[in-house]
Backbone as JSON Lines, residues from 0, in Angstrom:
{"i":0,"aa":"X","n":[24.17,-3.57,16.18],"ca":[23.26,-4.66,15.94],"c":[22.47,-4.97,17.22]}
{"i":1,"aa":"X","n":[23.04,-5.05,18.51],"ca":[22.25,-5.27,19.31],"c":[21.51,-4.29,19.83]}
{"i":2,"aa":"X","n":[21.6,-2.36,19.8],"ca":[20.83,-1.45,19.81],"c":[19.63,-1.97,18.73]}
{"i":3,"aa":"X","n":[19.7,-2.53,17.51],"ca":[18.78,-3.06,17.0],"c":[17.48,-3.92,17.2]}
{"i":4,"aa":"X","n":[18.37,-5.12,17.19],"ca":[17.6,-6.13,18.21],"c":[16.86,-5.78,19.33]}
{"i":5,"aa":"X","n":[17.69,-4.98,20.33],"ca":[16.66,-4.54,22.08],"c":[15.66,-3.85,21.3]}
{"i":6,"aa":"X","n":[15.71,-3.1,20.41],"ca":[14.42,-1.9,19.9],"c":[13.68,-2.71,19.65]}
{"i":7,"aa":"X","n":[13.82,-3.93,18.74],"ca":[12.73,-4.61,18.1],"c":[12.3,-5.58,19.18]}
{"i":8,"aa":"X","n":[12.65,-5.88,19.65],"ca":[12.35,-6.67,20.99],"c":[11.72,-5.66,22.09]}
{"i":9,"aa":"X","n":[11.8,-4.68,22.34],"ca":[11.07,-3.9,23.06],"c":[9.81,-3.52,22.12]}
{"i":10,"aa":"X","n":[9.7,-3.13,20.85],"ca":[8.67,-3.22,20.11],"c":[7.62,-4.39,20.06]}
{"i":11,"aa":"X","n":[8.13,-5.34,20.21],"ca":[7.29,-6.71,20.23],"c":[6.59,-6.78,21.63]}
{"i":12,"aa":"X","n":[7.55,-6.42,22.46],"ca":[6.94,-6.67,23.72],"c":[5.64,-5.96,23.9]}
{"i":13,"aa":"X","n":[5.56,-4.44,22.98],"ca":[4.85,-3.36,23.43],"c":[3.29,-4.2,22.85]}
{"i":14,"aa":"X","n":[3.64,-4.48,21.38],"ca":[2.85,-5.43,20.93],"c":[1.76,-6.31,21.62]}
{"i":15,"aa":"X","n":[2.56,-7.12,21.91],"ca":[2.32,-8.13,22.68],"c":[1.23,-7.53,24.02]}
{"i":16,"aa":"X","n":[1.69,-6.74,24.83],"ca":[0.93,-5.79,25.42],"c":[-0.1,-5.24,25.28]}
{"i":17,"aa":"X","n":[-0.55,-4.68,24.01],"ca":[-1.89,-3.93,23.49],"c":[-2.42,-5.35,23.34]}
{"i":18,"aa":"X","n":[-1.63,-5.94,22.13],"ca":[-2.29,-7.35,22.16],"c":[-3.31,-8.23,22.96]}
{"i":19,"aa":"X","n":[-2.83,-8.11,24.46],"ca":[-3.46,-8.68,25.37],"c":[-4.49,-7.96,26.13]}
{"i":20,"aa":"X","n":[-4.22,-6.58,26.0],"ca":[-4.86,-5.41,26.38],"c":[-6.11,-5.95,25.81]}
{"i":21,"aa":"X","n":[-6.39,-5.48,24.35],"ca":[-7.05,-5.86,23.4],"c":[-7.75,-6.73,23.66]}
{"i":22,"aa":"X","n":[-7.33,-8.33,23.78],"ca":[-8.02,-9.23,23.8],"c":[-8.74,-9.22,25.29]}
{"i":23,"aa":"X","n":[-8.35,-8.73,25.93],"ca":[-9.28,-8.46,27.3],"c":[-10.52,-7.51,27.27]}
{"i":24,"aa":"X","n":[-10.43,-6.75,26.42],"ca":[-11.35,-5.15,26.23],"c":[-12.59,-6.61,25.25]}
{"i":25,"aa":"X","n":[-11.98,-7.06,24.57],"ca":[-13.2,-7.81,23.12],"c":[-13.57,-9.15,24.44]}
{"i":26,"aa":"X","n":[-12.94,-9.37,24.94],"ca":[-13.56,-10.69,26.21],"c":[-14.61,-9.91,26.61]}
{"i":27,"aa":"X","n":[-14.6,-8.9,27.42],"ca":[-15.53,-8.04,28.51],"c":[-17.11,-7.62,27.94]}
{"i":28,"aa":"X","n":[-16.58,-7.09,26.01],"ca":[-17.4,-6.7,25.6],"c":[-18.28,-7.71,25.06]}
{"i":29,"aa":"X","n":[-17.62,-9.24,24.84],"ca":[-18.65,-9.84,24.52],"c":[-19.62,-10.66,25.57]}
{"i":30,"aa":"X","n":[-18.85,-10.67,27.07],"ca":[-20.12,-10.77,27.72],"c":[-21.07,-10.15,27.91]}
{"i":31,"aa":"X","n":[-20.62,-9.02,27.98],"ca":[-21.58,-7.59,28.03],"c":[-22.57,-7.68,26.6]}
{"i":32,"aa":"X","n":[-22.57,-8.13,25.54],"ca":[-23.2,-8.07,24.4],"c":[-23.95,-9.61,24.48]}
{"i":33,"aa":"X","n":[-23.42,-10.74,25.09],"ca":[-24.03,-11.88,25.54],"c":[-24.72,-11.7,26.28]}
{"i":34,"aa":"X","n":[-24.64,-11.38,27.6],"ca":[-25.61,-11.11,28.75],"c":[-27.09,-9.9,28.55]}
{"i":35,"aa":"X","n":[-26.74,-9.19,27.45],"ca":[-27.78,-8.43,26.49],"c":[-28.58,-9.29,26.11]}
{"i":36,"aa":"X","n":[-28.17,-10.36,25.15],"ca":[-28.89,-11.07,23.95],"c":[-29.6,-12.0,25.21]}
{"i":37,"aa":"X","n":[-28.94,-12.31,26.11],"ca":[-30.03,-14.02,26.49],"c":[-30.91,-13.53,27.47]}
{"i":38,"aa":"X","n":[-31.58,-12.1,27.55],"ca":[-32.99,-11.99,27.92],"c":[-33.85,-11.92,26.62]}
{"i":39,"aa":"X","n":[-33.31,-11.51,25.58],"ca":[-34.32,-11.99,24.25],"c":[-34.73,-13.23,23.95]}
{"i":40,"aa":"X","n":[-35.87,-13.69,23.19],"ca":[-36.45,-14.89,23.09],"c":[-35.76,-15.17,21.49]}
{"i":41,"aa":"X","n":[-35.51,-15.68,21.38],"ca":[-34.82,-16.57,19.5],"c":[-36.12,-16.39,18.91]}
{"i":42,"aa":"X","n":[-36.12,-16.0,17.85],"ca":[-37.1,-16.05,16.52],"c":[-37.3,-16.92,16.34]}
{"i":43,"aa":"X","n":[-37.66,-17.71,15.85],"ca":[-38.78,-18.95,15.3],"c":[-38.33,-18.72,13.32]}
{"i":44,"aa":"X","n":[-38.03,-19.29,13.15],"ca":[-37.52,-19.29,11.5],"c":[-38.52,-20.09,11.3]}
{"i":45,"aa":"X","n":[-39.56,-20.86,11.17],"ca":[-39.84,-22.27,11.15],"c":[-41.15,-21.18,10.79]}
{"i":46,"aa":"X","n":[-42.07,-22.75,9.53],"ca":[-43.15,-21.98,9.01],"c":[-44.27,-22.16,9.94]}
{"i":47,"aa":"X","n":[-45.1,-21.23,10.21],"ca":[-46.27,-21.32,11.29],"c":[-47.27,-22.61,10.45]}
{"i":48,"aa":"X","n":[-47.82,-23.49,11.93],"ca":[-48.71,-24.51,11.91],"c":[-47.71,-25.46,11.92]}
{"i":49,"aa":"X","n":[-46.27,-25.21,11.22],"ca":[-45.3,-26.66,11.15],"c":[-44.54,-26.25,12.37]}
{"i":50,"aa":"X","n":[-44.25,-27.87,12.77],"ca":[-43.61,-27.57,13.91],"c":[-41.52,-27.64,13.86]}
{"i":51,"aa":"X","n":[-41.57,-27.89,12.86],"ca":[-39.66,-27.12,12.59],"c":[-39.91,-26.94,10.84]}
{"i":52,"aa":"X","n":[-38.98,-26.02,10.64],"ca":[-38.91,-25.37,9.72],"c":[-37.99,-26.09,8.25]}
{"i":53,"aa":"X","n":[-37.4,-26.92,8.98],"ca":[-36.27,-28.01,7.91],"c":[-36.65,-29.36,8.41]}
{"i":54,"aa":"X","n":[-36.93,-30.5,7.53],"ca":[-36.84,-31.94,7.86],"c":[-35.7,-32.53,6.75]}
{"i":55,"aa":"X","n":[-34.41,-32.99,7.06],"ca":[-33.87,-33.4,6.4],"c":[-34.13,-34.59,6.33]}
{"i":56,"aa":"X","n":[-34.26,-35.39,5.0],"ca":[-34.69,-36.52,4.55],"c":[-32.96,-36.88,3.62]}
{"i":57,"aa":"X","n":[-33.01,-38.21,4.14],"ca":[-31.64,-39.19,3.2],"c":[-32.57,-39.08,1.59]}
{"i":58,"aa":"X","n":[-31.43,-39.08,1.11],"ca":[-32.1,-39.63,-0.24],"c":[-32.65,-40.97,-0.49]}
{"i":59,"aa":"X","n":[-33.34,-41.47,-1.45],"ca":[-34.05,-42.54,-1.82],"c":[-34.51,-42.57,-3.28]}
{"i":60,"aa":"X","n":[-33.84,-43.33,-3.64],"ca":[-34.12,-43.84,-5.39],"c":[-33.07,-43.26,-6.32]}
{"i":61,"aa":"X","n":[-33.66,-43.14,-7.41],"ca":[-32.97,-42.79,-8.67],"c":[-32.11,-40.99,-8.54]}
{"i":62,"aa":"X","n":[-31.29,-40.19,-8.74],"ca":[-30.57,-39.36,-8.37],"c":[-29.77,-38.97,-9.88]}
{"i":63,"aa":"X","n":[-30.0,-37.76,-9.97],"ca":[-29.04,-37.02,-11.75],"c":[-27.74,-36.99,-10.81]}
{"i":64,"aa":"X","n":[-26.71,-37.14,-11.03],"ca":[-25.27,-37.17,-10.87],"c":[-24.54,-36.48,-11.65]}
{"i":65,"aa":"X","n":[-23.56,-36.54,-11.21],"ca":[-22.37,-35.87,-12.42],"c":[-21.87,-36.98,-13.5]}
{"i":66,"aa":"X","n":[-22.3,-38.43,-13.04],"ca":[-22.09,-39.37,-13.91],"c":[-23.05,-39.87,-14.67]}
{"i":67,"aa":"X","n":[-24.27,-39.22,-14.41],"ca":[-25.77,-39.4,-15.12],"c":[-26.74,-39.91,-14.01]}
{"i":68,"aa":"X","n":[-27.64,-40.65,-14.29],"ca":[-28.39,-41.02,-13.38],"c":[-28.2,-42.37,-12.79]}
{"i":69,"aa":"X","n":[-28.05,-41.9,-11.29],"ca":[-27.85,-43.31,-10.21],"c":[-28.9,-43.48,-9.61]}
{"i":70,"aa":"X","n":[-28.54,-44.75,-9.09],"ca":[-29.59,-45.37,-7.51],"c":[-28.77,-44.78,-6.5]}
{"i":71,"aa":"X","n":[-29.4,-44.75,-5.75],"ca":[-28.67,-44.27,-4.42],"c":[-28.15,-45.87,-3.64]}
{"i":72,"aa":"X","n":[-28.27,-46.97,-3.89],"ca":[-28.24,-47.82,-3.52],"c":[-26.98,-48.22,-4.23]}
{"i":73,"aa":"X","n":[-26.44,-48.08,-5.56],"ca":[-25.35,-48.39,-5.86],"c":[-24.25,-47.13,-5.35]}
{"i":74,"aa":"X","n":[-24.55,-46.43,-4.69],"ca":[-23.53,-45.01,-4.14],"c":[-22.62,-46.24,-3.38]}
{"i":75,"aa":"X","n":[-21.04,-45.73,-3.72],"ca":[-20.35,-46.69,-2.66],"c":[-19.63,-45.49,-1.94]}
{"i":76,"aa":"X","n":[-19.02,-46.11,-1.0],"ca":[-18.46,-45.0,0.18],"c":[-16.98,-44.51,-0.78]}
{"i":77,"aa":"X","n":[-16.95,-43.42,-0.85],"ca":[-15.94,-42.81,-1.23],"c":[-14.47,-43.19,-1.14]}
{"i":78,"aa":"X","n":[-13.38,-42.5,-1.72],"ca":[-12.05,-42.85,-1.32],"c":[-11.57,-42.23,0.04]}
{"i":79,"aa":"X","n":[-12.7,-41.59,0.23],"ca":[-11.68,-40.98,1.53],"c":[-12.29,-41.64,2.85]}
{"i":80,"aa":"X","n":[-13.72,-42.56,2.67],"ca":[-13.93,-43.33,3.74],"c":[-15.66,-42.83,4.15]}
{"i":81,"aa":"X","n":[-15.94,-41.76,3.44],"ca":[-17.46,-41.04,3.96],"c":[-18.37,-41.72,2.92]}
{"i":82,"aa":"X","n":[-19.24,-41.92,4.18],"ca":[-20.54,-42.18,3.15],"c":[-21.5,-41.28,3.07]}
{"i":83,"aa":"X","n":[-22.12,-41.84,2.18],"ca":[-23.18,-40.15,1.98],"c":[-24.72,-40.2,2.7]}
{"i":84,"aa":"X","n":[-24.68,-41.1,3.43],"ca":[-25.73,-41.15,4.7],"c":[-24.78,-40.9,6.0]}
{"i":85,"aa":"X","n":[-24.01,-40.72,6.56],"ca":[-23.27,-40.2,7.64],"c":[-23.62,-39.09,7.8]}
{"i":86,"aa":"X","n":[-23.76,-37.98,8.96],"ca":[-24.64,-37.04,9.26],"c":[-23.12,-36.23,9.71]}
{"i":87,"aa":"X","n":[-23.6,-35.04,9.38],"ca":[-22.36,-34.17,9.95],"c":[-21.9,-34.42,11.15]}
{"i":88,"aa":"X","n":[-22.81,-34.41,12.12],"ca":[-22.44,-34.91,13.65],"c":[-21.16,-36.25,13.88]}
{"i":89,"aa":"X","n":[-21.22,-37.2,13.0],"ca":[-20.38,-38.52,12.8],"c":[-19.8,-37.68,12.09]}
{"i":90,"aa":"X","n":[-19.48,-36.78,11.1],"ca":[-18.56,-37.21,10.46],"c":[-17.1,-36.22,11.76]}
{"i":91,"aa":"X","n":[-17.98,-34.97,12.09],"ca":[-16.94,-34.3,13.45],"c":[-16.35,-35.1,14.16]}
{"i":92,"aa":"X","n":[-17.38,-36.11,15.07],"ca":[-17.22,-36.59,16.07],"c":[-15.83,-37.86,15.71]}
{"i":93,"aa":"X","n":[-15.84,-38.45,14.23],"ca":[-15.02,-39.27,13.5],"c":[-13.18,-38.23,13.64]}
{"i":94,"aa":"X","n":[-13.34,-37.49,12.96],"ca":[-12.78,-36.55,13.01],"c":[-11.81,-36.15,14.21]}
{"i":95,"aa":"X","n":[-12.6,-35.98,15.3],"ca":[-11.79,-35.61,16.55],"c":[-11.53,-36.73,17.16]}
{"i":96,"aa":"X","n":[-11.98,-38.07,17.07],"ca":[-11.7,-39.16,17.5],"c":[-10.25,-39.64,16.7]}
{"i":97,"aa":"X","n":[-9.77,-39.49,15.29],"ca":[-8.83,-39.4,14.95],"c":[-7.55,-38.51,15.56]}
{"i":98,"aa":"X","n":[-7.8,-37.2,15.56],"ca":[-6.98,-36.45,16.46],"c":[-6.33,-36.72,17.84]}
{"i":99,"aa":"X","n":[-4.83,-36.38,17.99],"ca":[-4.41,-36.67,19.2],"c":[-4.48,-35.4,20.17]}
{"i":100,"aa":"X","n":[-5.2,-35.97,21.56],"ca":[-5.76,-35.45,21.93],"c":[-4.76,-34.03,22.33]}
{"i":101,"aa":"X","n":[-3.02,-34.26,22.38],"ca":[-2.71,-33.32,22.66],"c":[-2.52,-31.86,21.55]}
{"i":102,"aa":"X","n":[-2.34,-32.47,20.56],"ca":[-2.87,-31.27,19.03],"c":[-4.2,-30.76,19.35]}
{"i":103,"aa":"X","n":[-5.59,-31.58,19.65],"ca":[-6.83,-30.76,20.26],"c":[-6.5,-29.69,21.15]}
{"i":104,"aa":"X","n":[-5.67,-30.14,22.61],"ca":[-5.61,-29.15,23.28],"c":[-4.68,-27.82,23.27]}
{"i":105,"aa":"X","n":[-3.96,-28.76,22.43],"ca":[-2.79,-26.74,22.14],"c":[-3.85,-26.11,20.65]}
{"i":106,"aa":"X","n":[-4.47,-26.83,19.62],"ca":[-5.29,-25.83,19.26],"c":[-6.67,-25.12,20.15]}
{"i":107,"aa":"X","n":[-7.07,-26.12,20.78],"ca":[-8.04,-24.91,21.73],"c":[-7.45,-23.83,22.03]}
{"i":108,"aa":"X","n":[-6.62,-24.23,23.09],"ca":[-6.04,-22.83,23.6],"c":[-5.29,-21.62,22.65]}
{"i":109,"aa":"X","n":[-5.14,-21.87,21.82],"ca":[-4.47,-21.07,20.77],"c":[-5.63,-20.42,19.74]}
{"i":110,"aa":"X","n":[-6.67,-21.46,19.53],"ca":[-7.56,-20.55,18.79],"c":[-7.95,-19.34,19.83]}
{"i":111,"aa":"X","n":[-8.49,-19.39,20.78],"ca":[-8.47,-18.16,21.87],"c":[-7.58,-17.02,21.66]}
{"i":112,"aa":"X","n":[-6.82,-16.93,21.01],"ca":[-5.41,-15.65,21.16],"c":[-5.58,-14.99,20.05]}
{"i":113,"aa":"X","n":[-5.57,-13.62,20.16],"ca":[-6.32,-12.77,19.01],"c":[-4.79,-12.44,17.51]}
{"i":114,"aa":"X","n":[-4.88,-12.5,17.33],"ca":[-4.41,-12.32,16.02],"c":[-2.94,-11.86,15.7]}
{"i":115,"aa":"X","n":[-3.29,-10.29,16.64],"ca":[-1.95,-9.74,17.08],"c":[-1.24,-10.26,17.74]}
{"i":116,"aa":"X","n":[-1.49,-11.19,18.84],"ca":[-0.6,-11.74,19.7],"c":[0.11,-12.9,19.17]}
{"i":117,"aa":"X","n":[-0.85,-13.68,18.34],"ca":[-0.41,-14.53,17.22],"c":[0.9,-13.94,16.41]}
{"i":118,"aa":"X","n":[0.33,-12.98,16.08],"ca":[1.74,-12.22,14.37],"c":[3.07,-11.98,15.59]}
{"i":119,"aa":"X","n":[2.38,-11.26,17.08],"ca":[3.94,-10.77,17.91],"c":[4.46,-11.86,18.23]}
{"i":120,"aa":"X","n":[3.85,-12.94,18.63],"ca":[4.6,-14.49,18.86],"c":[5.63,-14.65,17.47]}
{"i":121,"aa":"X","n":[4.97,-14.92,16.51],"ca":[5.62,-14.91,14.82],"c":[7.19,-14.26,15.11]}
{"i":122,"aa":"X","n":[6.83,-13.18,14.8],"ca":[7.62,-11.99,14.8],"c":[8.98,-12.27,15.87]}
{"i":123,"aa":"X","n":[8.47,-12.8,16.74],"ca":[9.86,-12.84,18.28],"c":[10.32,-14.24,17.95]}
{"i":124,"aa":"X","n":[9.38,-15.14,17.48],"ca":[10.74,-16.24,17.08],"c":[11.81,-16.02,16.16]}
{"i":125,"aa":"X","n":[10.73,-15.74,15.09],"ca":[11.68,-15.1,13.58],"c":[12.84,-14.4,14.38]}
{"i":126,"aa":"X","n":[12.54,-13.31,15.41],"ca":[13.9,-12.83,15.78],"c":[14.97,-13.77,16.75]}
{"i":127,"aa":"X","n":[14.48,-14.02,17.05],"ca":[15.26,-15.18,18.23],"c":[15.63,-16.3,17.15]}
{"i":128,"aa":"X","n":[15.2,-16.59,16.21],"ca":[16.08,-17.76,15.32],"c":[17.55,-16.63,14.51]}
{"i":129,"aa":"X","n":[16.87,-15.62,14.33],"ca":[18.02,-14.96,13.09],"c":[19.32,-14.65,14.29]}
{"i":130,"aa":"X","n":[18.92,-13.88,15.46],"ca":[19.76,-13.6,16.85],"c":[20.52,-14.56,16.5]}
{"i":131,"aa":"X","n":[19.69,-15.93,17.15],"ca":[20.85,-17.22,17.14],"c":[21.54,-17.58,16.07]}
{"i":132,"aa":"X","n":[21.14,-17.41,15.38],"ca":[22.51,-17.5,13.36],"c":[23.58,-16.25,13.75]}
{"i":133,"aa":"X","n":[22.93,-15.39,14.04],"ca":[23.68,-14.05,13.89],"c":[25.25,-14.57,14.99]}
{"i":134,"aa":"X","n":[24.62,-14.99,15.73],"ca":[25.46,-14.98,17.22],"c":[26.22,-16.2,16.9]}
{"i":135,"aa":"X","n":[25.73,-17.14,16.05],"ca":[26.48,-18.53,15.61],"c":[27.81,-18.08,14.82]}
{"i":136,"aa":"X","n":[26.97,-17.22,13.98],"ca":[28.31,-17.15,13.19],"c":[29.29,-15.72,13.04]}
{"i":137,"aa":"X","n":[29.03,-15.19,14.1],"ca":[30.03,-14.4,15.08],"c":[31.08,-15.12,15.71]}
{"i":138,"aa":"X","n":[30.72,-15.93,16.01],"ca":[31.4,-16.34,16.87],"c":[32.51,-17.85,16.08]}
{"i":139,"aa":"X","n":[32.07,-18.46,15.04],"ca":[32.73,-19.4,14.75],"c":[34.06,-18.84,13.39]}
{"i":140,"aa":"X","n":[34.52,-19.09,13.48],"ca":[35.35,-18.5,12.77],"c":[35.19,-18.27,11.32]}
{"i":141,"aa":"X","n":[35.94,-17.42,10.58],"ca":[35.46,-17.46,9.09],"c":[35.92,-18.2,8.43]}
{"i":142,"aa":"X","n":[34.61,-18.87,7.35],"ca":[34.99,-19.84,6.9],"c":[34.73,-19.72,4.97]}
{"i":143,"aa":"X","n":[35.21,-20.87,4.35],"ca":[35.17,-20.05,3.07],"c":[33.52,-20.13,2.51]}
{"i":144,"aa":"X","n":[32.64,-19.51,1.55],"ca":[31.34,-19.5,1.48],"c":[31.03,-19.95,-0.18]}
């Protein structure tokens, strides 16, 4: 059992290794593919003579619904607290203002970690929890089941 375990644990490690390998090779290449792009000028999506291409306008007046036809003036703020003039920007900024700030910072840093290193992390607890059962109940005596 423990020739077992060291293999798979030396397997993870190897993992873990390319893993980081990996995520260093896709870092390098995307500055290298960044530092490409920002001597190009951005396209212009936007229709010529106008000067931006989208004006978002709130609604105003009468509106077909899924409940038939409303005012926008009787719209009440939802159950979950949004209103439907709140701009995406508020509703993020609402959002992360709820969040504690230390859940923000272990997901930053964790969204950063590529995938594999993610599943080999997975993978080495899963083994390190079953180890510790294994080793628990080795060791305590037998009992009836």
């Amino acid at each position: 059992m423990r020739h077992r375990l060291g293999h798979t644990v030396r397997l993870t490690v190897v993992m873990l290794m390319v893993s980081f390998l990996a995520n260093a090779s896709a870092t390098k290449r995307d500055e290298v593919a960044q530092a490409r792009t920002a001597s190009f000028e951005p396209i212009s999506l936007a229709t010529p003579g106008i000067e931006s291409g989208l004006n978002p306008v709130p609604p105003v007046g009468w509106r077909r619904t899924t409940r038939g036809w409303e005012h926008i003036n009787t719209w009440a703020e939802t159950a979950s607290g949004i209103r439907t003039n709140d701009s995406i920007q508020s509703l993020l900024d609402r959002q992360a203002a709820e969040e504690p700030a230390v859940a923000r910072s272990v997901l930053a840093r964790v969204s950063g970690w590529s995938p594999l290193t993610f599943a080999s992390l997975q993978v080495l607890a899963i083994l390190a929890i079953t180890g510790i059962t294994r080793l628990q109940r080795q060791a305590s005596p037998m009992t009836a089941r």
